[in-house]
Structure formats: C-alpha cells, structure tokens
C-alpha positions in Angstrom: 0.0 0.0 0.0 2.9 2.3 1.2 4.3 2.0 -2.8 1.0 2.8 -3.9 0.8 5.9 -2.3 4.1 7.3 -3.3 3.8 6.3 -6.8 0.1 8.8 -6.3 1.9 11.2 -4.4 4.6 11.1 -7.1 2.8 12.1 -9.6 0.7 14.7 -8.0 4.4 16.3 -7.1 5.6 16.4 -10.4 2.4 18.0 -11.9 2.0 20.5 -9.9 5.3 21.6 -9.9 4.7 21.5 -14.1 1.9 23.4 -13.5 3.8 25.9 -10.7 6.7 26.5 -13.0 4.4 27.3 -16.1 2.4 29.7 -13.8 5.9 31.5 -12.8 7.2 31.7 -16.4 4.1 33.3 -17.2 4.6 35.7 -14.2 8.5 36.0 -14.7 8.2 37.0 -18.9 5.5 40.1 -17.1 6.3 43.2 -15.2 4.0 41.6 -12.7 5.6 43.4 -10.0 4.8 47.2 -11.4 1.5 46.4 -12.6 -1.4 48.1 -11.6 -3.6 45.9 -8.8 -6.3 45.4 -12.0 -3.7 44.0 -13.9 -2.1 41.9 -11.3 -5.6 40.3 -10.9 -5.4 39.7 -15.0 -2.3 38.0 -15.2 -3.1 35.9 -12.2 -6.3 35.1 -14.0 -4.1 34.4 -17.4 -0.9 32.9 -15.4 -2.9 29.9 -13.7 -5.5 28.9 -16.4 -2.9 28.5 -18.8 -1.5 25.2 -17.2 -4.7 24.3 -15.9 -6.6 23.5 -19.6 -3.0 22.0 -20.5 -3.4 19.7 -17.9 -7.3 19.1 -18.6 -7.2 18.9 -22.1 -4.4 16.6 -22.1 -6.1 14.1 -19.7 -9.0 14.4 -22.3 -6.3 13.6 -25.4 -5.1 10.6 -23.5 -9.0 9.7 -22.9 -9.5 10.2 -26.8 -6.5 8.0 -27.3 -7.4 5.3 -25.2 -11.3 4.8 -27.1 -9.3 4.6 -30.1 -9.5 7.6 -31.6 -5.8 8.0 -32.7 -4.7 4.6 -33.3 -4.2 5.0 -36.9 -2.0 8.3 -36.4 0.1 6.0 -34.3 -0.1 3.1 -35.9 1.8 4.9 -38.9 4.0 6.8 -36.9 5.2 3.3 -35.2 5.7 2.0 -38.9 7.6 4.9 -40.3 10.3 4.9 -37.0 10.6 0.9 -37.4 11.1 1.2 -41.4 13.9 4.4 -40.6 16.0 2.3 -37.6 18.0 -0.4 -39.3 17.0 -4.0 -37.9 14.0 -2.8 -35.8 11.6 -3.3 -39.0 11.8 -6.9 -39.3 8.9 -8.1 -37.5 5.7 -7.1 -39.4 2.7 -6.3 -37.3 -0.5 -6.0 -38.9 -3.0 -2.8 -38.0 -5.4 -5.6 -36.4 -2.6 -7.6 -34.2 -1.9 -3.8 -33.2 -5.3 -2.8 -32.3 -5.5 -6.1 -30.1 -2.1 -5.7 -28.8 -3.2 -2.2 -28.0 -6.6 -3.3 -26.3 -5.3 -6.0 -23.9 -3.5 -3.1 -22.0 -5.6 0.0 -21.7 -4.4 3.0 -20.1 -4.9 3.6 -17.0 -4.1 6.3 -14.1 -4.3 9.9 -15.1 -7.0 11.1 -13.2 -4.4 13.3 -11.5 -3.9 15.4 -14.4 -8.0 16.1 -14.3 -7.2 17.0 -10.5 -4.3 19.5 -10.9 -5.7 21.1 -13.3 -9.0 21.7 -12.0 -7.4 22.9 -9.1 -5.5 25.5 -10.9 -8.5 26.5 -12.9 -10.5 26.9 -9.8 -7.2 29.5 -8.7 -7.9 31.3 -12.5 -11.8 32.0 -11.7 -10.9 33.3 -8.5 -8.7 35.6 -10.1 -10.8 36.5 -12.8 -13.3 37.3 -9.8 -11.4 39.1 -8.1 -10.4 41.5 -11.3 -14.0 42.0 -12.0 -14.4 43.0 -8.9 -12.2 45.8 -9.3 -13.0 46.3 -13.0 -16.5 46.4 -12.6 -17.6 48.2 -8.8 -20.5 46.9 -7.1 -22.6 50.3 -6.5 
C-alpha cells in the first residue's frame, strides 16, 4: 500500500510543480511586480488557467486516445520509426494484431492530471473574480 501511495503522491508532485513552473514563467516574462492591482488580478487570472486546460485537455487527449480515436495516427507513426532504424523493421505487425495488442492493455491512471488542473483553474476563476471585482464596482 505504502508503494501505492508514493507512486500517487509522485505524480501529484511532479504535476504541480509542471503546473507551478508554467504559472511562474508566465509571471516571470511580465512586469507583474509594477503592474497596476487590476492588472495583477489579469495575469493571475491568465498565469494559472494556462496550465490548468493544458493539464485538462491533455487528460481528455489521453481519454480520446485510449477509445481509439488516434490509433491509426500511431499506428503509422510506429511503422515509419521501425522502417527508418535499421534491424527494428523486421517483425511485421499488422493494424489488427496492433489494435489487439493495444486493447489488452488499456491506459490507466491519469486522473491526476483532471485534479491538478481543476485545481488551478479553480485558482484562474478566483482571479478573474477578483479583477471584476475591481474592474466592474458593485454600486
């Protein structure tokens, strides 16, 4: 159980630390520091939800790739590399034996990526709040 947990806490680490350093380029390539308060509040907005839909959308890509909606794409992209490297291209496989080979071991485990970035897209809309707030005054 104990190897379990720090393979999970493993891979929370790593992507939010993808997502931190994504969020502090964003920040760092800004004059975040002279900025107005209203713009502070923008880039915040801009700086977190950038890595959040990266992290969403690619847990949706691997989703899409796991129903079989690229297999074709990498079916010929396996082909081409094992025709190019010398001795690698002498076992044949055919699209079917690949789909089956494919379907016996589906992907599993990326729910973190959903979770990370749905955290920092939660931190975006709190931002983006929070510079409406400002933008537009309650009277």
């Amino acid at each position: 159980m104990k190897k379990n947990t720090g393979k999970t806490l493993c891979k929370y680490t790593v992507s939010f630390a993808f997502c931190a350093s994504l969020t502090w380029l964003y920040l760092a390539l800004r004059d975040f520091a002279s900025a107005s308060k209203l713009e502070q509040y923008r880039m915040l907005s801009d700086a977190f939800l950038i890595p959040g839909l990266l992290m969403v959308l690619f847990a949706l890509l691997i989703i899409l790739s796991g129903k079989g909606a690229l297999d074709g794409i990498s079916y010929m992209a396996r082909r081409a590399l094992c025709m190019l490297i010398p001795g690698i291209g002498l076992r044949e496989e055919r699209y079917f034996d690949y789909i089956e080979r494919k379907r016996k071991n589906p992907l599993r485990g990326y729910g973190f990526l959903f979770v990370v970035g749905g955290c920092f897209l939660l931190v975006s809309v709190f931002f983006y709040i929070q510079f409406y707030q400002l933008y537009i005054p309650m009277e």
